[in-house]
C-alpha positions in Angstrom: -85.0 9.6 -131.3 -87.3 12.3 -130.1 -87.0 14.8 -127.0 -87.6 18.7 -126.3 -85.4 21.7 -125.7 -86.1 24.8 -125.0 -90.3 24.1 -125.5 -89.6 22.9 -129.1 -89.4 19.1 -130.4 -86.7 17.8 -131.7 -85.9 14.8 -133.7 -82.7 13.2 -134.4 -83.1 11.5 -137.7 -79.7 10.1 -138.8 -78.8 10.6 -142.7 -78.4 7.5 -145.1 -76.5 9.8 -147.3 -73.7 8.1 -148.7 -70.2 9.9 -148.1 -68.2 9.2 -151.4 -68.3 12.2 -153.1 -65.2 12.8 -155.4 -63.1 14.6 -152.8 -60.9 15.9 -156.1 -64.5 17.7 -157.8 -63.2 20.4 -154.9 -60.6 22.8 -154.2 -60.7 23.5 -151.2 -61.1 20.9 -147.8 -64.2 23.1 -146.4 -66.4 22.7 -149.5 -66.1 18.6 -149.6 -67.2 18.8 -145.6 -69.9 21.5 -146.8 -71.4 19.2 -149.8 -71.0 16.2 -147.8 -73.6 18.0 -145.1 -75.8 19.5 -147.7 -76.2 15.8 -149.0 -76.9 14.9 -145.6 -79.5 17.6 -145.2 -81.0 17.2 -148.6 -81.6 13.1 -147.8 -83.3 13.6 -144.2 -85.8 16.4 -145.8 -86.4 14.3 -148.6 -87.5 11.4 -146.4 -89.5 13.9 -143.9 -91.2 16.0 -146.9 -94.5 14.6 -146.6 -94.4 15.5 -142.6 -95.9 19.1 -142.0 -94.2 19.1 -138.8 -90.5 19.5 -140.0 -89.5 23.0 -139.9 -85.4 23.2 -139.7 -83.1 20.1 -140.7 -79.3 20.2 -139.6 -76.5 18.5 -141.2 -73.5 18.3 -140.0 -69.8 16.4 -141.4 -66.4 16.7 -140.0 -62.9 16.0 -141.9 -59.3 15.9 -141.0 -56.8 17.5 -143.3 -52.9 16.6 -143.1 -50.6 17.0 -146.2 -53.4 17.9 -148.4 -55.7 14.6 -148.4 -59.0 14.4 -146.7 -59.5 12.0 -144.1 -63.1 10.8 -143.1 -63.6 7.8 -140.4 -61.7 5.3 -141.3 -63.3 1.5 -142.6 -60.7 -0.7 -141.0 -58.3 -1.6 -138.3 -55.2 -0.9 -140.3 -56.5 2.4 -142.0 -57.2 4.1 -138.2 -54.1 2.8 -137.3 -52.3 4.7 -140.1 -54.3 7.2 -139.8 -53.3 8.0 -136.2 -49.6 7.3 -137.2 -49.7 9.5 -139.7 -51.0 12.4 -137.3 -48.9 11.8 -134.7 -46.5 14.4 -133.4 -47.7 16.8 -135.6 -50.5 19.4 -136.6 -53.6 19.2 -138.7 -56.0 20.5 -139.7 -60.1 19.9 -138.8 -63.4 21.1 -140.9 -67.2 20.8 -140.2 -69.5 21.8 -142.7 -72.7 22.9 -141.2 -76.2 23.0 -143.3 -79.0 24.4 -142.1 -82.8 24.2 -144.2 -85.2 25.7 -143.4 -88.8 25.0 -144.6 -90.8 28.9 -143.8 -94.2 28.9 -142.4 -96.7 28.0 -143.5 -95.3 24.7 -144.4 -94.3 25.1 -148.4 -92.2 23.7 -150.8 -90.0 26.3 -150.6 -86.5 25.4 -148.4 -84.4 28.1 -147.5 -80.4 27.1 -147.3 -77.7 28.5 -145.0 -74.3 27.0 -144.4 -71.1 27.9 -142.9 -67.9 25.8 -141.9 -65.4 26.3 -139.1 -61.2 25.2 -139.2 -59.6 24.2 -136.3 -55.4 23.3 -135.9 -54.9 20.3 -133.8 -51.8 19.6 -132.7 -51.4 16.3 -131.7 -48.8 14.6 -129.4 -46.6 11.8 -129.5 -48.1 8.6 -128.5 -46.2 5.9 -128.3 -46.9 2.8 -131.2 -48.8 0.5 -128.1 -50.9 2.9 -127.5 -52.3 3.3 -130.9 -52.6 0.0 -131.1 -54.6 -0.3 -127.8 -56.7 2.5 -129.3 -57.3 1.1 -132.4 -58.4 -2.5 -131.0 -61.1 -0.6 -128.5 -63.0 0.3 -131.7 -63.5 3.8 -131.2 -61.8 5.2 -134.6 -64.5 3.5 -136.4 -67.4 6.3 -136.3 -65.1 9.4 -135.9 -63.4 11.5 -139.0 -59.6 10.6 -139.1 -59.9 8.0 -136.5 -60.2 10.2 -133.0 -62.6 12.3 -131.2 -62.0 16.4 -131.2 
């Protein structure tokens, strides 16, 4: 997917970076979302390398945190749905890793790294159990981390 803003070209490459890294290796919730972006990053450079174009690749992952455990987007029906019961009522928290690399001019081999994450506390209301349902059945959960958009 290609457009411009600003004057400059931009591409939206999507990563084939696979998100299992051990979620235990960590110890805090920010450096798994962090890792999971740099592995993100890392892949699309890797693939666009040989392009002289490429100048900055952004990777970007977002978790939910309740109770300690680290959810991503759920794989099924029944996970979003007890993923949603599970944050209902009640606060959590929500982390996006952000990587930046950056590939200086003239075009080298060199990649300069930056990264940051940001927290946020959702609190989320009651919903009743038909409407998670209803939610659930639409499909949207499916590409989001712990089942609903922020």
């Amino acid at each position: 997917f290609h457009q411009t803003s600003q004057g400059f070209p931009i591409d939206i490459v999507p990563s084939t970076f696979e998100e299992n890294l051990d979620k235990s290796s960590y110890s805090a919730p920010w450096q798994y979302a962090v890792e999971t972006a740099r592995g993100k990053a890392n892949e699309v450079a890797e693939r666009l390398k040989a392009d002289p174009n490429w100048a900055v690749v952004i990777g970007a992952d977002t978790i939910v945190v309740k109770d300690n455990e680290i959810f991503e987007k759920p794989s099924s029906p029944q996970m979003a749905k007890e993923m949603l019961e599970k944050f209902n009522d009640s606060n959590h928290l929500v982390y996006t890793g952000v990587v930046f690399l950056l590939r200086p001019y003239p075009k080298g081999e060199t990649v300069i790294e930056h990264h940051f994450y940001d927290c946020t506390e959702v609190t989320f209301g009651k919903l009743p159990e038909e409407a998670i349902e209803y939610y659930v059945a639409s499909a949207e959960p499916f590409d989001k981390a712990g089942g609903y958009p922020f």
